[in-house]
Each structure stands twice: as C-alpha cells, then as structure tokens.
C-alpha positions in Angstrom: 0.0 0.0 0.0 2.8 2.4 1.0 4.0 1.8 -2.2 1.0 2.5 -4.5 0.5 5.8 -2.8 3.8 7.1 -3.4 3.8 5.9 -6.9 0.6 8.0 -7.7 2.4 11.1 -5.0 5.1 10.5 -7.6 3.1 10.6 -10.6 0.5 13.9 -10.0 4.0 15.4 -8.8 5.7 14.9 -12.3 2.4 15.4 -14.0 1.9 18.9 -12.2 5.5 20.1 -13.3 4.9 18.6 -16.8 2.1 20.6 -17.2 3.6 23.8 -15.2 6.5 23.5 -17.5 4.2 23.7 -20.8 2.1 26.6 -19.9 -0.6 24.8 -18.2 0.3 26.5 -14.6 -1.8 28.6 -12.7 0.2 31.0 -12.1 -0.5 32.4 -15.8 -2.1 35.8 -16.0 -5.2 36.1 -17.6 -5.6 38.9 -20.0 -7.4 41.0 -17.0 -4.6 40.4 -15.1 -2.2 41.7 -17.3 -4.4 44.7 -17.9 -4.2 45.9 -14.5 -7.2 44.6 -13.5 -10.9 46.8 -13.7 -8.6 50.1 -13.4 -6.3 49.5 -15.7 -9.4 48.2 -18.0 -11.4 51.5 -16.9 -7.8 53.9 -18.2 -7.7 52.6 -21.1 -11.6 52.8 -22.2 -11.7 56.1 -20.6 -8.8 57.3 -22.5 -10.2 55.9 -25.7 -13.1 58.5 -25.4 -11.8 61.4 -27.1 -11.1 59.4 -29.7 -14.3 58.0 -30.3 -15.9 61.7 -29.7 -13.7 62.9 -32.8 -13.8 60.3 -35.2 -15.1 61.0 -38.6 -16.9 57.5 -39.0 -18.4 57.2 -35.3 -17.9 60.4 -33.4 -21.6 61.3 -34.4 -22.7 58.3 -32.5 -20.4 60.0 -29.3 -21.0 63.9 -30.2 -23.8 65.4 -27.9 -24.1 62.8 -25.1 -24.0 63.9 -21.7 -21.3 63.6 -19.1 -23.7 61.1 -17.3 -24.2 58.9 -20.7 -20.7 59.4 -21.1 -19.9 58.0 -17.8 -22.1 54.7 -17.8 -20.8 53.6 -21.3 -17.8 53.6 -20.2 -17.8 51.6 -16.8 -20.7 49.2 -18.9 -17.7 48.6 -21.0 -15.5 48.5 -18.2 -17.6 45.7 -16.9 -18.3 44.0 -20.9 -14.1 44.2 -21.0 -13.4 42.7 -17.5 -15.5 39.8 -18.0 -14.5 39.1 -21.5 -10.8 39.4 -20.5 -11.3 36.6 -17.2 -12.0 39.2 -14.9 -14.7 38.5 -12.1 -17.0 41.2 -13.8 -20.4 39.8 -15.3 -21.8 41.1 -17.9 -24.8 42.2 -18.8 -24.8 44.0 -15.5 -26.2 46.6 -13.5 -24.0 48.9 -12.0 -24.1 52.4 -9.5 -22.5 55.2 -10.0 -22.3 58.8 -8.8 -23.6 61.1 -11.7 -20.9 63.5 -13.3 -23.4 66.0 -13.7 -25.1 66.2 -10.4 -23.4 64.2 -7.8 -26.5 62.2 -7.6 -25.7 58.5 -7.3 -27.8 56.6 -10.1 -28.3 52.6 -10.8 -28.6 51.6 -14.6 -28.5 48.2 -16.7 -25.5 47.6 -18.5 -27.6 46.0 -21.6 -26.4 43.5 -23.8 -24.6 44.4 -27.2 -27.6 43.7 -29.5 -29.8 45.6 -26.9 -27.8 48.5 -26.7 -26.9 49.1 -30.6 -30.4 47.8 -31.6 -31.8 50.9 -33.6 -29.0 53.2 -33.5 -29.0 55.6 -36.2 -26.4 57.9 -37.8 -26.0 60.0 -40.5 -28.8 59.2 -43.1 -30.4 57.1 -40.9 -27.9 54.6 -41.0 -27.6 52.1 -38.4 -24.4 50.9 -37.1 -22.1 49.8 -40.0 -18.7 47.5 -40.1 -16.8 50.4 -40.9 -18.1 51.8 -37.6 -16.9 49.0 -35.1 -13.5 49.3 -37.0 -13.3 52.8 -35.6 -14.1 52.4 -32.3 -11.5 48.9 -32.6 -9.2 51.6 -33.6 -9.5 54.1 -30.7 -9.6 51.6 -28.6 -6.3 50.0 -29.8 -4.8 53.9 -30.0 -5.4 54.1 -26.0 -3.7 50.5 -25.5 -1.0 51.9 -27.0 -0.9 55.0 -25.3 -1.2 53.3 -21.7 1.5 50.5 -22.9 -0.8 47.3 -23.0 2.1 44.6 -25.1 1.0 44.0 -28.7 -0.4 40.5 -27.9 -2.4 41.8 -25.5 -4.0 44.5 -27.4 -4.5 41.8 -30.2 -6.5 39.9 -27.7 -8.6 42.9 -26.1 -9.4 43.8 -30.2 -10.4 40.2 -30.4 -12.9 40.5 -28.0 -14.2 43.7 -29.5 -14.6 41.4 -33.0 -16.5 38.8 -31.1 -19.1 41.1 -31.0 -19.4 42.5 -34.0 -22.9 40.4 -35.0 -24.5 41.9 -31.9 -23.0 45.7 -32.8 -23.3 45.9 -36.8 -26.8 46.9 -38.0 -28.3 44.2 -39.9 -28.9 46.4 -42.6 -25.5 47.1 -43.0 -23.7 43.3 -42.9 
C-alpha cells in the first residue's frame, strides 16, 4: 500500500510540473490580469473617449451625449471588458454610479450588445455599420498603446471587440 501511494504522489507530482513546464500552470495571467485589473481596464476605455468623440466614422454616435451617458458607457464597458478578459465582472450587468453631472448616485443596466446598438441611427439614418466597429477597434487600440498594453495583449482585447461584431453591426448594413 505504501508503495502504491507514493507511486501515484510520484506521478501527480511529475504530472503537475509537466504541465507547469508547458504553460498549463496557474500561475498564468489572464488577460485582466495583465491589464491591470478593472482600473487598468477603466484607463484605457476612458482614455479611448476622445477618440471616439472625434472620429469621422463614429464620433456622431459619441458627439452630444451627456457627461452622465458618457460615464455609464464607459464603466458598462469597463464591466463588458473585465468579463471578457477573465476578470470577475459579469456582464450584462447593473452597476451604480455617482452622476458627473449632479453628484447624484444613479443605478442603470448595462444592456447586452444587441440591446444597446439595436436601432441606433447615424447619418442618413444609417444604423451601425462595419466600418463603424472598425473605428471604435481603432481608438480603442490607440489608448492601449498609449497606456502600454504589449501588442499581444491589445490583439487579444481587439479580439474580444470582433466577437461582437454580430450583436454591434446593423443588420442592414452586414
């Protein structure tokens, strides 16, 4: 009996460094991790806003909104990001937040992707279009590289954005 149990002691031990050895530990980050957890995930989509605001393909979809609209797309994509990424954010979500405007704390649903872009129109009544996402993909990546997120990592983060393109795009415009 002694023996059996350390043969298999033996064998989850070498196992457990085989697999450490190729990757396979736990000790890997997870792309939230390497982020900087939710704050680094909020500095980077915050600092991808003037961006967006500016852009000649989706800045009209940006242009006009309120400090307080401003505020709870960013931390609903604060929360979409940190789940996507392994974070312990779920998403769709409701979240509280202090108003920008007033200073009046307000609750509001984070709504999923096809929700929230569902009948969003832009110049010529235009929904949403693929050139659109590519935009926002693009400010995005601009503020990675500002805040000095690693390439792989900002391939990853844009790969999350393209997972969602279906839900985003206007079905009119696919």
């Amino acid at each position: 009996m002694r023996r059996y149990v350390l043969g298999t002691f033996a064998l989850l031990a070498s196992t457990g460094f085989i697999l450490s050895s190729c990757g396979g530990s736990s000790s890997a980050q997870t792309p939230f991790e390497r982020l900087g957890g939710e704050q680094g995930i909020r500095k980077v989509v915050s600092d991808a806003v003037p961006c967006l605001a500016t852009d000649p393909n989706i800045g009209v979809f940006f242009r006009g909104l309120s400090a307080d609209s401003l505020e709870r797309i960013q931390l609903c994509l604060t929360k979409q990001l940190c789940a996507a990424a392994g974070g312990p954010c779920t998403y769709p979500t409701t979240i509280t937040y202090t108003s920008p405007v007033d200073g009046v704390q307000r609750t509001y649903t984070c709504r999923p992707m096809r929700a929230s872009h569902q009948g969003m129109l832009g110049p010529g009544g235009k929904g949403i279009a693929n050139g659109d996402l590519d935009s926002f993909k693009a400010c995005v990546q601009k503020s990675m590289q500002q805040n000095g997120v690693p390439s792989d990592l900002q391939q990853a983060v844009l790969n999350i954005l393209e997972s969602q393109r279906n839900d985003v795009v206007d079905d009119r415009n696919k």
